[in-house]
VOPAGU-2260 file (C-alpha; in pm, 1 decimal, decimal comma):
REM VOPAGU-2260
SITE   aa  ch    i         X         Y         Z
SITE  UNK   A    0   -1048,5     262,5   -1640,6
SITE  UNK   A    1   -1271,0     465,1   -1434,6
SITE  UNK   A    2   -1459,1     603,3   -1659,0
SITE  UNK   A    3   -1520,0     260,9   -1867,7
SITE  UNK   A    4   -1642,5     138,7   -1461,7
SITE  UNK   A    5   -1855,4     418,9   -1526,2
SITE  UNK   A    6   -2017,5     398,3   -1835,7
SITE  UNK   A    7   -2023,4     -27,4   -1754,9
SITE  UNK   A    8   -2217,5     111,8   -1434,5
SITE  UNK   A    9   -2471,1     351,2   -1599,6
SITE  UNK   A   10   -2547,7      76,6   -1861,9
SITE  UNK   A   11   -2616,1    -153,6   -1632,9
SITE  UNK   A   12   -2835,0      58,3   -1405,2
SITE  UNK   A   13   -3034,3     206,3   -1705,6
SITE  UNK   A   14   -3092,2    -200,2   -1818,8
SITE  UNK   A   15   -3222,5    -286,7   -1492,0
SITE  UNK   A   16   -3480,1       5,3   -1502,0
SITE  UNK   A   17   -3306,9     262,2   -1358,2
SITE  UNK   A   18   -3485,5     627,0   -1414,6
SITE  UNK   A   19   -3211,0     839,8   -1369,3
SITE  UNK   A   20   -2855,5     770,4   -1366,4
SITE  UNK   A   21   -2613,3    1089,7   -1296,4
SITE  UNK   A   22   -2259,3    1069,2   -1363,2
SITE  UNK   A   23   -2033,0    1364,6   -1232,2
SITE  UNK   A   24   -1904,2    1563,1   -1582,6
SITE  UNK   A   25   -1657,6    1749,7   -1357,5
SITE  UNK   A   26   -1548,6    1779,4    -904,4
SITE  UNK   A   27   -1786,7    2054,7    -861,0
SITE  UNK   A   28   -2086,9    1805,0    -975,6
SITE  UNK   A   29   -1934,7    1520,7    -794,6
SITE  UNK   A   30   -1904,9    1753,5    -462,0
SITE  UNK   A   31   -2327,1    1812,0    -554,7
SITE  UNK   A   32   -2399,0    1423,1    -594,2
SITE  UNK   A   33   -2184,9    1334,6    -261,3
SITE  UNK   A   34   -2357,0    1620,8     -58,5
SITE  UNK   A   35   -2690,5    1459,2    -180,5
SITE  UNK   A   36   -2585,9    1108,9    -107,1
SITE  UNK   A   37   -2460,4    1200,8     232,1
SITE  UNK   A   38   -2817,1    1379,5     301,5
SITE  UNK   A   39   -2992,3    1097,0     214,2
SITE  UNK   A   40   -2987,9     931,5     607,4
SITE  UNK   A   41   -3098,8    1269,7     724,8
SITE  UNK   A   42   -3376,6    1344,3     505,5
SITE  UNK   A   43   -3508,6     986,7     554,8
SITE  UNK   A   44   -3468,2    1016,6     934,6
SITE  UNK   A   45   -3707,9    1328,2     930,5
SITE  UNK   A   46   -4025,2    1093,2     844,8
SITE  UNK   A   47   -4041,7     891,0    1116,9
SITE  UNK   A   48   -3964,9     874,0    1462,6
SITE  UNK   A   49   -3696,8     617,5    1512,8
SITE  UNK   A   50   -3472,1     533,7    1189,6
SITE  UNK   A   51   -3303,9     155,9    1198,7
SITE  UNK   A   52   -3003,9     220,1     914,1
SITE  UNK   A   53   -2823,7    -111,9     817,3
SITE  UNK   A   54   -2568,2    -231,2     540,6
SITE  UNK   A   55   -2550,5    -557,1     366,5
SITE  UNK   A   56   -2315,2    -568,4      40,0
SITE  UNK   A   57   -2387,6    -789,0    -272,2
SITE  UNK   A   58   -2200,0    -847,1    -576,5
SITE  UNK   A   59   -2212,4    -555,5    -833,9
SITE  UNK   A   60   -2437,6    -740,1   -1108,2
SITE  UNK   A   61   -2682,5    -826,4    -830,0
SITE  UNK   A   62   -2771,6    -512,3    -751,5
SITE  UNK   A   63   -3069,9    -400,0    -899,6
SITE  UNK   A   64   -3205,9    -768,0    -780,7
SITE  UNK   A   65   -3115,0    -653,8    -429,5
SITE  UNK   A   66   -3293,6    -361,7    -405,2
SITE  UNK   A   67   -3627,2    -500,7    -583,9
SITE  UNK   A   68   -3608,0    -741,4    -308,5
SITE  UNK   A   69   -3602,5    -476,2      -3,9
SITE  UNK   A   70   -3903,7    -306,5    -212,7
SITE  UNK   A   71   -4071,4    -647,7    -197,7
SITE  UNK   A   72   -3966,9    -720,5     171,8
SITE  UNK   A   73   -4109,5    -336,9     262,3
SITE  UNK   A   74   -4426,8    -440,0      79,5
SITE  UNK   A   75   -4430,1    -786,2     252,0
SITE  UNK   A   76   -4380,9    -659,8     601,9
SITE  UNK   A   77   -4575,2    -320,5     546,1
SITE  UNK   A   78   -4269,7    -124,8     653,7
SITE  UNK   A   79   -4151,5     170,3     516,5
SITE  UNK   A   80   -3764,9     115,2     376,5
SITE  UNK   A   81   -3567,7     379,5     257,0
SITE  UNK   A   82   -3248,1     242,1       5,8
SITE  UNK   A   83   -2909,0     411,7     -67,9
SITE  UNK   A   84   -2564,3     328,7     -38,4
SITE  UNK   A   85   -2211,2     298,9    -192,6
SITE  UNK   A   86   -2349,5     126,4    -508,3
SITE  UNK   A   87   -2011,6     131,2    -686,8
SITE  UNK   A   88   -1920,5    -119,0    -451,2
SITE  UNK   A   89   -2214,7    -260,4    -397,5
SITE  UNK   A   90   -2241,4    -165,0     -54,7
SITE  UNK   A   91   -2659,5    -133,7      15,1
SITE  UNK   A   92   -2850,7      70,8     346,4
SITE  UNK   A   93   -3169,4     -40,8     364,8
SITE  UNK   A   94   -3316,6     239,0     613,9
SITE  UNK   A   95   -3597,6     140,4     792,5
SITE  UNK   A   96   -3858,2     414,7     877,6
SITE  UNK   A   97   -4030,5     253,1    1197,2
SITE  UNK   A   98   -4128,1     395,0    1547,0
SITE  UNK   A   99   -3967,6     184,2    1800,8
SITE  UNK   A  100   -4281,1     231,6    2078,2
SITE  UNK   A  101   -4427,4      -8,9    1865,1
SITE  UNK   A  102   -4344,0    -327,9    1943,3
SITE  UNK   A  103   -4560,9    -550,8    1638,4
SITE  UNK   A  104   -4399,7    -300,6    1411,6
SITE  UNK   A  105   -4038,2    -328,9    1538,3
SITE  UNK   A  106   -4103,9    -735,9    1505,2
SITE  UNK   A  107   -4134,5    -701,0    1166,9
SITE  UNK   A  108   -3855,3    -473,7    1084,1
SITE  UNK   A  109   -3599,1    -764,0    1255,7
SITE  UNK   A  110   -3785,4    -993,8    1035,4
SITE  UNK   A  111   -3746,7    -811,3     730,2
SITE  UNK   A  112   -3370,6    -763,8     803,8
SITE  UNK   A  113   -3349,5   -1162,4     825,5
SITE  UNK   A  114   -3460,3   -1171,9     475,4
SITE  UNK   A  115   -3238,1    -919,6     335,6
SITE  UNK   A  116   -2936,4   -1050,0     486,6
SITE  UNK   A  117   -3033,3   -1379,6     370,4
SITE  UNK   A  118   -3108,3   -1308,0      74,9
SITE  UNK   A  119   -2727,5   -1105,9      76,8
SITE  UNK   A  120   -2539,8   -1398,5     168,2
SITE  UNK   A  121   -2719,7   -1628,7     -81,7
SITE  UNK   A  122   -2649,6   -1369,7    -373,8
SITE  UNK   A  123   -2263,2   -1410,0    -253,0
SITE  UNK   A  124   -2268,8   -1094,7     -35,4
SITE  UNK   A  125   -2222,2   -1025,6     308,4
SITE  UNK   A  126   -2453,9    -829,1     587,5
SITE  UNK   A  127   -2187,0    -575,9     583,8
SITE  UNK   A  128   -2020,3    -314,2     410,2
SITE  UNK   A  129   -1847,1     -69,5     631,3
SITE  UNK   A  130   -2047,5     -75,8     957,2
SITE  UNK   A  131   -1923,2    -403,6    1090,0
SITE  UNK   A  132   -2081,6    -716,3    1254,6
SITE  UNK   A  133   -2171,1    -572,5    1622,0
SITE  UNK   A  134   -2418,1    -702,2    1852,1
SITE  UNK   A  135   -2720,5    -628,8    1635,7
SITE  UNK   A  136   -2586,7    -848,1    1385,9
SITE  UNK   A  137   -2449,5   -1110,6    1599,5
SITE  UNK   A  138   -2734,8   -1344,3    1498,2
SITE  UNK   A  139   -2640,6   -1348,0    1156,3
SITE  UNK   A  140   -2280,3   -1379,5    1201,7
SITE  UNK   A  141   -2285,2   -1785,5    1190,5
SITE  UNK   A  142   -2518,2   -1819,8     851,7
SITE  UNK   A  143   -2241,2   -1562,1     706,7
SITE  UNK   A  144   -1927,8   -1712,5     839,5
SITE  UNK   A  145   -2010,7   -2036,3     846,6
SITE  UNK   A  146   -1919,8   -2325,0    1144,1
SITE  UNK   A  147   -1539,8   -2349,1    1017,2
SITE  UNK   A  148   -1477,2   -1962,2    1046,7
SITE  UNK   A  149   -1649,5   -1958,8    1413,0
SITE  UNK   A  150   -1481,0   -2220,2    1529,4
SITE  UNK   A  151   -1146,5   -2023,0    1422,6
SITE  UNK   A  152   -1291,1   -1696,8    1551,6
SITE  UNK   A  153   -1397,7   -1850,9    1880,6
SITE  UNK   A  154   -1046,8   -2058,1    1905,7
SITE  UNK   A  155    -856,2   -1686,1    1840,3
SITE  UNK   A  156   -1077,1   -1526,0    2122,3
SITE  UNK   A  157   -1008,7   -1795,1    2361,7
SITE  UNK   A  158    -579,3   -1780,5    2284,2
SITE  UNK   A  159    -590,6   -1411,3    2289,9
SITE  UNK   A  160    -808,5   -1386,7    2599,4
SITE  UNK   A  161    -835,3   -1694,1    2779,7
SITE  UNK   A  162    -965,8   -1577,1    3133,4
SITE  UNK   A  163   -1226,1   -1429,4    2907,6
SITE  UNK   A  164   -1257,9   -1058,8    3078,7
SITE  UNK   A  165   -1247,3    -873,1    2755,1
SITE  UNK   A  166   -1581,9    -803,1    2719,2
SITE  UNK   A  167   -1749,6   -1117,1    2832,7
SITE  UNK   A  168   -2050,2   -1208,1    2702,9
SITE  UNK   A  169   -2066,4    -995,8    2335,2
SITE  UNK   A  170   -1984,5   -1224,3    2055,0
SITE  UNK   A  171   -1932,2   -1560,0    2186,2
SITE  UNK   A  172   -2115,1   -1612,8    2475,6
């Protein structure tokens, strides 16, 4: 099964114009490829002075859509976006390569992060894979959950704490 994922995976990639797909033959190549993708965030974080990583996950078959769009968003915002991630489960980091004395600049970048996680959600996704929704993604949180779910969320807060003194003021203000 995991090597049909695999094969399924590579096909896909090499359809959507991948240029180079790697797939481990044996552990000792699969140690190489997760050293690489685990020095992807530092190597990117060496070519600029302040490095903004994020994660937003889409569906597997929407992948290759997902990271043309960052390209295009990059291009659109004149920002310089480094992309890697979990793509097995779709999990995306669009790494943003910005200085954050620079306040136009650092404008854009939040801009550009309201299109991709738009443009997550609306491709069934979610703006996050494993980093969680913390208070730089608290704006988003609503267009991802929807009214229903905050309601629910906000209704749980208030049973669980209802002097509201555990720390006031993060999520639901």
């Amino acid at each position: 099964a995991v090597a049909e994922e695999a094969a399924k995976m590579e096909e896909l990639a090499k359809a959507n114009g991948a240029m180079e797909v790697r797939v481990a033959r044996d552990a000792a190549e699969a140690a190489q490829l997760a050293t690489a993708r685990r020095s992807a965030f530092s190597a990117l974080a060496r070519l600029a002075p302040t490095t903004i990583l994020e994660d937003a996950t889409v569906p597997r078959s929407e992948l290759a859509h997902m990271i043309r769009f960052v390209a295009e968003v990059a291009k659109k915002y004149e920002l310089k976006i480094g992309t890697f991630g979990h793509m097995g489960d779709g999990n995306l980091h669009p790494t943003f390569l910005t200085d954050e004395r620079n306040e136009a600049e650092i404008h854009r970048v939040h801009e550009a992060f309201k299109e991709i996680f738009d443009e997550a959600i609306r491709l069934g996704g979610t703006i996050t894979g494993e980093h969680g929704i913390g208070l730089a993604k608290k704006e988003f949180l609503p267009k991802f959950a929807g009214a229903a779910q905050m309601r629910v969320m906000r209704e749980l807060r208030k049973a669980l704490d209802p002097k509201g003194i555990l720390n006031p003021g993060k999520m639901f203000d």
